[in-house]
C-alpha positions as CSV (number, residue, x, y, z in Angstrom):
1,X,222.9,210.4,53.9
2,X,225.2,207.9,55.5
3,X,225.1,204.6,55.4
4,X,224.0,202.3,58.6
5,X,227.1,200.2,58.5
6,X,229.1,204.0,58.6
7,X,227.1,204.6,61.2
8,X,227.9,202.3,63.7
9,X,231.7,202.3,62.1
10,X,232.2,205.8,63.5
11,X,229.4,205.4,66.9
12,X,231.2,206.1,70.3
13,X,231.1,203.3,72.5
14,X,228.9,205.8,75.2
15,X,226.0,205.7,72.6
16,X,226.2,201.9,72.2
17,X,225.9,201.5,76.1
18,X,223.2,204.4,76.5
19,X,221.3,203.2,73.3
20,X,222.0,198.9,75.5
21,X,220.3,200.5,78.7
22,X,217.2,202.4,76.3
23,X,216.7,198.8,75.1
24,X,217.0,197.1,78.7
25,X,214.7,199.7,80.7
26,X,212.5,200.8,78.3
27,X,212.6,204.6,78.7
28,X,215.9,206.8,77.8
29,X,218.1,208.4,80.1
30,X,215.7,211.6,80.4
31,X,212.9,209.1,81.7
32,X,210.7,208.9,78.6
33,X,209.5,205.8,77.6
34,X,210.5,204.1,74.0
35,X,207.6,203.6,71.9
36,X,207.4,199.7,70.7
37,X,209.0,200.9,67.3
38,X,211.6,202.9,69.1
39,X,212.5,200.2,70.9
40,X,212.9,197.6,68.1
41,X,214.6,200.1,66.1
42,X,217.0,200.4,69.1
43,X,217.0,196.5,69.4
44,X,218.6,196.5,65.9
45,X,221.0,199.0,66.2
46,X,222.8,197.8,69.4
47,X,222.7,194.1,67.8
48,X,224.2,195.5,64.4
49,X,226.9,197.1,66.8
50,X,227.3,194.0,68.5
51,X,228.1,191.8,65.1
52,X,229.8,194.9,63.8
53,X,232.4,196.0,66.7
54,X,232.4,193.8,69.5
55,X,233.2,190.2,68.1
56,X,231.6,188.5,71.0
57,X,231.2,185.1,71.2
58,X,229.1,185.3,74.5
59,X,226.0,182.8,75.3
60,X,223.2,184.2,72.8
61,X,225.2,187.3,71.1
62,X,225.1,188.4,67.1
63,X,228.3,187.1,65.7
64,X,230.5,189.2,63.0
65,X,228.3,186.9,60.0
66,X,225.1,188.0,61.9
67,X,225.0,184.3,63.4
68,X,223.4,184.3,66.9
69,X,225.7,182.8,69.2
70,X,224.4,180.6,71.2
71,X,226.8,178.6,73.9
72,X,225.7,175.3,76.0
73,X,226.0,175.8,79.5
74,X,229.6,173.5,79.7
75,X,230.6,175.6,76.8
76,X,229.9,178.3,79.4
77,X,231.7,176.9,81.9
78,X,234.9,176.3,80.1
79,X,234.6,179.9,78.9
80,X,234.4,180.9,82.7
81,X,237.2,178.7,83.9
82,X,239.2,180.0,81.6
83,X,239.7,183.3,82.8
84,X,242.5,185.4,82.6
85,X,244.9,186.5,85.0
86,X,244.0,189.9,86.4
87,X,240.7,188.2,87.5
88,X,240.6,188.8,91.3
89,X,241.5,185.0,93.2
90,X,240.9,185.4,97.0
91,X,242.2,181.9,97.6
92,X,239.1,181.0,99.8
93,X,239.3,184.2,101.2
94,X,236.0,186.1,102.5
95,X,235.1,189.4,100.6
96,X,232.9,190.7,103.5
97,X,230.7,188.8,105.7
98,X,227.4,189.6,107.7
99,X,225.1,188.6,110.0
100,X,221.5,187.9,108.9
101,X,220.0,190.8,111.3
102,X,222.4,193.0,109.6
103,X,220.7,192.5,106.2
């Protein structure tokens, strides 16, 4: 039997983000819906991948120690301003505009 830790080692990224969306809706991709102890197993496992894989330091992630990351808002901010590059910049530019009878 393998371990959990070999587990998520070797997991594709397409089952982290399916098991992420069983977590977030509530029912799996067929439509059925998690039991409470499905979904908290679930729960674990994506935040297990999270710490394990994914070194995020996003506002309230699991860290690589298993901390929960938890960043004030201007913490936040400077994060966002920050922002690399190939990040779109429209220099004031509209994206698409509409009327309110269009909505």
């Amino acid at each position: 039997m393998k371990d959990i830790n070999e587990v998520i080692q070797q997991m594709p990224v397409e089952v982290y983000e399916r098991l992420v969306s069983a977590v977030e809706l509530g029912k799996w991709e067929d439509g059925s819906v998690l039991t409470d102890e499905q979904r908290a197993s679930t729960q674990q496992v994506v935040m297990l991948y999270q710490a394990k894989k994914l070194h995020q330091t996003d506002h309230f992630t699991i860290g690589q120690e298993g901390q929960i990351n938890e960043l004030s808002k201007a913490q936040l901010k400077k994060q966002f301003k920050a922002q690399p590059d190939d990040v779109a910049d429209f220099k004031g530019e509209s994206i698409a505009a509409f009327k309110n009878e269009e909505l």
